[in-house]
N, C-alpha and C positions, 0 to 999 in steps of 0.2 A: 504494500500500500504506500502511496507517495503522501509526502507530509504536505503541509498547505503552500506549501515556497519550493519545493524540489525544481530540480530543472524542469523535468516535463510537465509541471502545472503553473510555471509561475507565468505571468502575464508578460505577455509581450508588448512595449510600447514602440508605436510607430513615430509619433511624434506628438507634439501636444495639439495639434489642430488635427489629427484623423483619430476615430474610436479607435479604443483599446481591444485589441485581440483575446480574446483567453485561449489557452487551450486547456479542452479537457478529456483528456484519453479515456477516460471512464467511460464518457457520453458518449463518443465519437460512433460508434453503433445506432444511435436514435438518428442520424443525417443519413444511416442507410436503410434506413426501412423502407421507401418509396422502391428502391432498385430489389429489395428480398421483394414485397407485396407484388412486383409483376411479373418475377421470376416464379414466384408461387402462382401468379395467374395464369402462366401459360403453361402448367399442369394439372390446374382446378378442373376439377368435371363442370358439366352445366348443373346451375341449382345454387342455394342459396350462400353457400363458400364461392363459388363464383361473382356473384351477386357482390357479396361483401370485400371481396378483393378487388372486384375493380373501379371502388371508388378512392382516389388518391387521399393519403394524409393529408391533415391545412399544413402549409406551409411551416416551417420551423421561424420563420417572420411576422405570420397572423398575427396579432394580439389574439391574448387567450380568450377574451371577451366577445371576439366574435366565431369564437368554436364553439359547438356543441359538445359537450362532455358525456360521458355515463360515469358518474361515482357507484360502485358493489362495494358490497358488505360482505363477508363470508365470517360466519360465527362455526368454531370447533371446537372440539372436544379437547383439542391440546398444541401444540406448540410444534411436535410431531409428524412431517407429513407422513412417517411410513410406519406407525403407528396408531397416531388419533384421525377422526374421521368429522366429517363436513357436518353439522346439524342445524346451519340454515344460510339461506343466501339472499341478500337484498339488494336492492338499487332503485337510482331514481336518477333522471334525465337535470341537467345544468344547461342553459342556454338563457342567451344576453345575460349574462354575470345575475341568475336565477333559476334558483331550484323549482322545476315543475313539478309541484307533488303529484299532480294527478296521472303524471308516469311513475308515479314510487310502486312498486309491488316485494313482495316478502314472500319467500317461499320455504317452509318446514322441510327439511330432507327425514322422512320418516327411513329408521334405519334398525337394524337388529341387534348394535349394540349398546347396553347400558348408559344413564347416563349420571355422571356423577354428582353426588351432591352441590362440590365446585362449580360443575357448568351448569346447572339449575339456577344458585346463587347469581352468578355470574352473567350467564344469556337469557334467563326468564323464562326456559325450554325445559317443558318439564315431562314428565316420563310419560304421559298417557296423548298429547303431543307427536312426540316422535313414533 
């Protein structure tokens, strides 16, 4: 892990009258996703993966404010993915810097195993529920 000043994160100044550069090698993956999303296109079957691939990411320039977002919720049983297991999943629609509740929905993953007192307390999901 690079510290906040190492060479390959520290900022690059070009001069004082042009913006400041960053680099950040972490992200540098999120500026390719436009080029994986049509490479995944041009092997998607027809149908709704199709559908959802070929509409391009907003721009990494848009203001966030004029994207449409989906914030998910995922409540589990632990910390664990190869372990604990999913016991419910939420979301709801963000668009013009505003949550549309009337796209929220909740969905119980009814499942066969137990579930602890902890995640009772904790997620409000209680045994006869799931």
């Amino acid at each position: 892990m690079h510290s906040r000043w190492c060479k390959p994160c520290r900022p690059i100044w070009k001069c004082a009258t042009t913006p400041i550069e960053f680099k950040v090698p972490m992200l540098s993956w999120l500026f390719n996703l436009n080029k994986k999303r049509r490479r995944l296109l041009d092997k998607a079957p027809a149908g709704p993966i199709q559908d959802y691939l070929s509409q391009p990411f907003p721009d990494r320039n848009c203001p966030i404010s004029n994207t449409a977002l989906l914030a998910m919720d995922f409540e589990t049983s632990g910390l664990n993915a190869k372990s604990d297991h999913l016991l419910s999943v939420g979301y709801v629609t963000l668009q013009d810097n505003r949550v549309i509740l009337a796209s929220a929905h909740h969905q119980i993953i009814h499942s066969k195993h137990d579930i602890s007192d902890d995640n009772i307390s904790i997620h409000r999901i209680t045994h006869d529920q799931v």
